[in-house]
C-alpha positions as a Python dict, from the first residue, in 0.01 Angstrom:
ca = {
    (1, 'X'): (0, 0, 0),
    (2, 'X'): (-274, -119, 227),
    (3, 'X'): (-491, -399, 153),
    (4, 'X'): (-886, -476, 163),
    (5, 'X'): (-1189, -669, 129),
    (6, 'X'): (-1488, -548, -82),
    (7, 'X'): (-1812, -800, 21),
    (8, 'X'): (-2080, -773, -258),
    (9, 'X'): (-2408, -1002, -311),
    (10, 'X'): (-2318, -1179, -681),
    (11, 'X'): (-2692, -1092, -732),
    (12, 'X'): (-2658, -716, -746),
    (13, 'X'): (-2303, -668, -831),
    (14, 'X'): (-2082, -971, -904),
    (15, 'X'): (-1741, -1006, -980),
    (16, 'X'): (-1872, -1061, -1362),
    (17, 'X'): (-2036, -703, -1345),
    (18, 'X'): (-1661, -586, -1207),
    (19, 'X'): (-1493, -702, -1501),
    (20, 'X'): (-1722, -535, -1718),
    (21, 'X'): (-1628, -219, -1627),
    (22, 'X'): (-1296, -264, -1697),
    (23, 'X'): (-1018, -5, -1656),
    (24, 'X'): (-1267, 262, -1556),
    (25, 'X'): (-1402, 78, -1297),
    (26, 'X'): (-1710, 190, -1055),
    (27, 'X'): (-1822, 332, -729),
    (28, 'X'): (-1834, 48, -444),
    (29, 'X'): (-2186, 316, -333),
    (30, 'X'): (-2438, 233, -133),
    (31, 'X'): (-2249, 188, 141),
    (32, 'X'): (-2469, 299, 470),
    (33, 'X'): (-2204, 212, 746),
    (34, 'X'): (-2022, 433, 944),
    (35, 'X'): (-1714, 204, 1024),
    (36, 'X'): (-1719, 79, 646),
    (37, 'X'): (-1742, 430, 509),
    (38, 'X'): (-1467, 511, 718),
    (39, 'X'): (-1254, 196, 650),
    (40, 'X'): (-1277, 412, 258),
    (41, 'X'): (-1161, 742, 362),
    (42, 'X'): (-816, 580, 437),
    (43, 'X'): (-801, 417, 84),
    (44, 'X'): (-540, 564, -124),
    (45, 'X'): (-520, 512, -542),
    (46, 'X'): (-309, 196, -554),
    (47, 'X'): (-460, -5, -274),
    (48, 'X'): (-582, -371, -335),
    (49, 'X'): (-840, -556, -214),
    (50, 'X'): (-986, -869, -229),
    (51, 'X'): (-1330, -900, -411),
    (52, 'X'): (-1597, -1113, -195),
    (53, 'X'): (-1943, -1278, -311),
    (54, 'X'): (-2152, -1247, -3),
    (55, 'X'): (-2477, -1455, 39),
    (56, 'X'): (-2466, -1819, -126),
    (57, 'X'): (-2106, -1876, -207),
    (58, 'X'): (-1919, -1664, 33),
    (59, 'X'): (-1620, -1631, -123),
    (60, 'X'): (-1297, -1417, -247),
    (61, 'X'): (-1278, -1418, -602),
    (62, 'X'): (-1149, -1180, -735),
    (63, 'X'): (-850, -918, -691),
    (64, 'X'): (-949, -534, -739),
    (65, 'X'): (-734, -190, -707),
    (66, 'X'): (-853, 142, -563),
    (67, 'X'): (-864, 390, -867),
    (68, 'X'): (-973, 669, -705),
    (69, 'X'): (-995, 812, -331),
    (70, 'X'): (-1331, 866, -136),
    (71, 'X'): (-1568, 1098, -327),
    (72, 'X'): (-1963, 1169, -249),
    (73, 'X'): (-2151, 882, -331),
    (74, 'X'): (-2345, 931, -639),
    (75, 'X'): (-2612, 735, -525),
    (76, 'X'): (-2744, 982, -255),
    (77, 'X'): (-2747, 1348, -173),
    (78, 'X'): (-2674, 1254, 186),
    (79, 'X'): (-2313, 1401, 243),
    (80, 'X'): (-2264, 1187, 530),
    (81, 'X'): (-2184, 926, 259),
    (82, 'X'): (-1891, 888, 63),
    (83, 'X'): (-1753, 618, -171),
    (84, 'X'): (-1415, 521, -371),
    (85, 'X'): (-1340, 372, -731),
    (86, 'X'): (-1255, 54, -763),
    (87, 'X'): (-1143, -159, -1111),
    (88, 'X'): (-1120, -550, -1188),
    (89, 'X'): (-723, -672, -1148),
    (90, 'X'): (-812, -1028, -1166),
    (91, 'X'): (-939, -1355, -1080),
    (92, 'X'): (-891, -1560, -850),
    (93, 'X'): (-742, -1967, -973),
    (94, 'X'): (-927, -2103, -659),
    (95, 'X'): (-1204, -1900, -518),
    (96, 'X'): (-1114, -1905, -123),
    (97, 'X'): (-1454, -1917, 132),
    (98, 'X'): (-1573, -1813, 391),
    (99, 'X'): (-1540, -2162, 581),
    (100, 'X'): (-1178, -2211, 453),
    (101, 'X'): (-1054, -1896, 589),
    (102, 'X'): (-1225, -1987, 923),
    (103, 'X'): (-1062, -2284, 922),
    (104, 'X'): (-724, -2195, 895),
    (105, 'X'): (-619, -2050, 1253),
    (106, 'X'): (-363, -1795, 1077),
    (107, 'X'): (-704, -1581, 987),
    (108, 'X'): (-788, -1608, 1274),
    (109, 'X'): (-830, -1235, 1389),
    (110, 'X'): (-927, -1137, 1041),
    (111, 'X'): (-1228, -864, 1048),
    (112, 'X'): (-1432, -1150, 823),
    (113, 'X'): (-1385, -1363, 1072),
    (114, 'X'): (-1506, -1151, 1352),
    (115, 'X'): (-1741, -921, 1194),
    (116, 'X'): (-1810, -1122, 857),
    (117, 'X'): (-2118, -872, 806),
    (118, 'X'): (-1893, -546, 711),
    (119, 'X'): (-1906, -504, 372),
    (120, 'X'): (-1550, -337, 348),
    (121, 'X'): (-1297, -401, 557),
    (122, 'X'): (-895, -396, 637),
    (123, 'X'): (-699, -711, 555),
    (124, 'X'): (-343, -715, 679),
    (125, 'X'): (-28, -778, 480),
    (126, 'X'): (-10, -1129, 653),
    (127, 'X'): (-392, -1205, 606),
    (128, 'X'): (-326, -1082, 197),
    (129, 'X'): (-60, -1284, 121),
    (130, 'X'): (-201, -1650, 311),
    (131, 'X'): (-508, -1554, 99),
    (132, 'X'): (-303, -1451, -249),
    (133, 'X'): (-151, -1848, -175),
    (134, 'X'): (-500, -1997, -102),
    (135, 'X'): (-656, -1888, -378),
    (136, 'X'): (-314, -1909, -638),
    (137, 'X'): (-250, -1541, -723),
    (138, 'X'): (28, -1390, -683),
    (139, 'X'): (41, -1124, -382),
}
């Protein structure tokens, strides 16, 4: 299993919207980055990731799971852009942000770190599981 972060604006798709899907899930579309889209061609059914609210409150809160494997995006007829399922797993007990996981020097190297304007991006097994404590969910 490989592991993920999933950065959305709360505004036009929160976690809350997530949830709502429930065990169908959605599309994470609208992607328009070759390194991101990329990053979701190597996503296999079964692969977490973290869910992120971008903008204001820059943070992980919430926990979702691939549910299906990069497909065209539905939003365009572009083929150059492809998309995967993702469903709600579950919330966060302490939403983790974007200044706390700069300020702990075991993130480090993390991709949100470094490049905190990818909207998906790889998160190691180490990064996951110092997260899954910060924010008190189970890894």
């Amino acid at each position: 299993m490989r592991y993920w972060l999933f950065k959305s604006e709360p505004e036009t798709w929160g976690w809350d919207d997530q949830v709502a899907k429930g065990d169908a899930g959605e599309e994470w579309d609208g992607v328009r980055n070759y390194q991101a889209r990329n990053f979701m061609r190597e996503m296999k059914v079964g692969d977490r990731g973290f869910f992120y609210h971008s903008q204001k409150e820059k943070a992980v809160v919430g926990i979702v799971e691939v549910i299906a494997e990069a497909h065209p995006d539905s939003t365009t007829d572009d083929d150059r852009w492809e998309c995967v399922d993702i469903k709600a797993v579950k919330p966060v007990k302490t939403p983790v942000t974007l200044d706390q996981i700069k300020a702990d020097e075991r993130l480090a190297d993390m991709v949100l770190v470094k490049n905190s304007r990818l909207s998906v991006q790889p998160v190691t097994e180490r990064e996951w599981q110092i997260l899954c404590d910060m924010a008190g969910v189970d890894p």
